[in-house]
N, C-alpha and C positions, 0 to 999 in steps of 0.2 A: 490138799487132803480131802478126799470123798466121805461125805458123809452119810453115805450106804449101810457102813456096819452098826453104825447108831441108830440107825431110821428099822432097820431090818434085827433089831436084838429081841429074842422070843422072851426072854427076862423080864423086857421093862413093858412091852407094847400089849394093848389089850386085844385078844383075837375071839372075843365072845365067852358066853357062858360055858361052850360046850365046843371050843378052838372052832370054830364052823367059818371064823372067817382069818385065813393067813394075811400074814401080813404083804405076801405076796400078792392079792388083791384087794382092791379097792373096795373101802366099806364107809359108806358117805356118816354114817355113826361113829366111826371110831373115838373124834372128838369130844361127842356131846356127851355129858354130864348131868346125870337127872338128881336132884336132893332125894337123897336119902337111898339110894341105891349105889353100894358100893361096887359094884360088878361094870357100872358103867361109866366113862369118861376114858380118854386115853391109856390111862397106866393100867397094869394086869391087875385083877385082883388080887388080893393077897391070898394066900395059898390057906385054906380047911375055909374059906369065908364062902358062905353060898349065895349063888345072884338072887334077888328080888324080883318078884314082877311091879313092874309102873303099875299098870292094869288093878290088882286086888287093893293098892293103896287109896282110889277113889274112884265110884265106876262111874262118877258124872265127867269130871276132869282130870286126865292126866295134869302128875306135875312138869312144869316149862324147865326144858331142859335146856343147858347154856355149852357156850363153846370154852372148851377146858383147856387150851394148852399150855397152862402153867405146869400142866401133873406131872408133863414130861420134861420140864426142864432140862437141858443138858442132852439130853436123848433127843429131840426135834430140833434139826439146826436148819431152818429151810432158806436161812442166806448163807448160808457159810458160816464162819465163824474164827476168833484168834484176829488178826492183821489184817484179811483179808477179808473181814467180815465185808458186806455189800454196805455201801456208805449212805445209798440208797432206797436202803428196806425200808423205812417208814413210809418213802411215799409212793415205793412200789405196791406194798400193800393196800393202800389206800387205790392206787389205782387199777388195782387185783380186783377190788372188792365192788368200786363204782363199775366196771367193765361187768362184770359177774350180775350185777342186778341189774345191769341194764340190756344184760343179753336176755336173763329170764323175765323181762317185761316188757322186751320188746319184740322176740323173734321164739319157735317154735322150733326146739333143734330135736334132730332124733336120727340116731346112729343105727346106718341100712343091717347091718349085721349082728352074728349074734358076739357082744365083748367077751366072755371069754372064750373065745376061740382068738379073740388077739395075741400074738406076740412081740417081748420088747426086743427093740434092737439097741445089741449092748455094744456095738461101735464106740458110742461117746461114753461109756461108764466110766465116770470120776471126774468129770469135765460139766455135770452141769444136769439138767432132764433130760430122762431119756425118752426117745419117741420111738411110736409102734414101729414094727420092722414090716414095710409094705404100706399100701395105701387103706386108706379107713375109708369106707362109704358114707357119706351120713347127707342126710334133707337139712336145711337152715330156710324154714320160710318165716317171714314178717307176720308178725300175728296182726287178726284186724284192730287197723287203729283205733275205730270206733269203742273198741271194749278200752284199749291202753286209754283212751282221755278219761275215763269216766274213773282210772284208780287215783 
């Protein structure tokens, strides 16, 4: 069972104040959750509620904003789910997220072209991630080590 129509329901998923960002791309905030502002974290706002600015609430420090993906329960299934759930999401996760900090504090990556001009290829659609259709350019250099020892 692909878990597309869940990931992709305009209903539940939050696409910004002003729809500006589909769910059809990539929005590195979707997730994050600021207190006290209902417009932000995963799920839509609710319908007559108007978004907040972070910003007028303290203009020394914004409030820390957390990863939400309780809001979507049921709607986010990023192992699968049912029978077939992945047996091994916990520690793929876990090594999702070591992989993820250690790319950003060890290496300089940066994609040659402009992203949205990518397109997906839906070959494998319901089988799993789909990958761009065509080769992606991107630079991957080693940041100086000298800065990595001193975090």
């Amino acid at each position: 069972m692909s878990s597309t129509p869940a990931h992709m329901d305009t209903n539940v998923w939050n696409t910004g104040p002003n729809d500006e960002h589909p769910l059809s791309s990539f929005w590195a905030e979707r997730f994050m959750k600021v207190p006290g502002d209902e417009s932000s974290g995963p799920r839509k706002c609710p319908a007559g509620m108007k978004p907040i600015s972070t910003e007028s609430q303290c203009p020394h420090k914004a409030p820390e904003a957390t990863f939400a993906p309780e809001d979507v329960e049921g709607s986010w299934i990023p192992y699968g789910g049912g029978p077939r759930m992945r047996p091994g999401r916990h520690f793929a996760k876990r090594e999702i997220n070591l992989t993820a900090a250690m790319m950003v504090t060890l290496f300089d990556c940066k994609v040659l072209i402009d992203v949205r001009s990518l397109k997906v290829d839906m070959r494998g659609f319901g089988f799993g991630t789909l990958n761009a259709a065509g080769r992606v350019p991107a630079l991957i250099q080693r940041q100086n080590t000298d800065e990595v020892d001193r975090i």
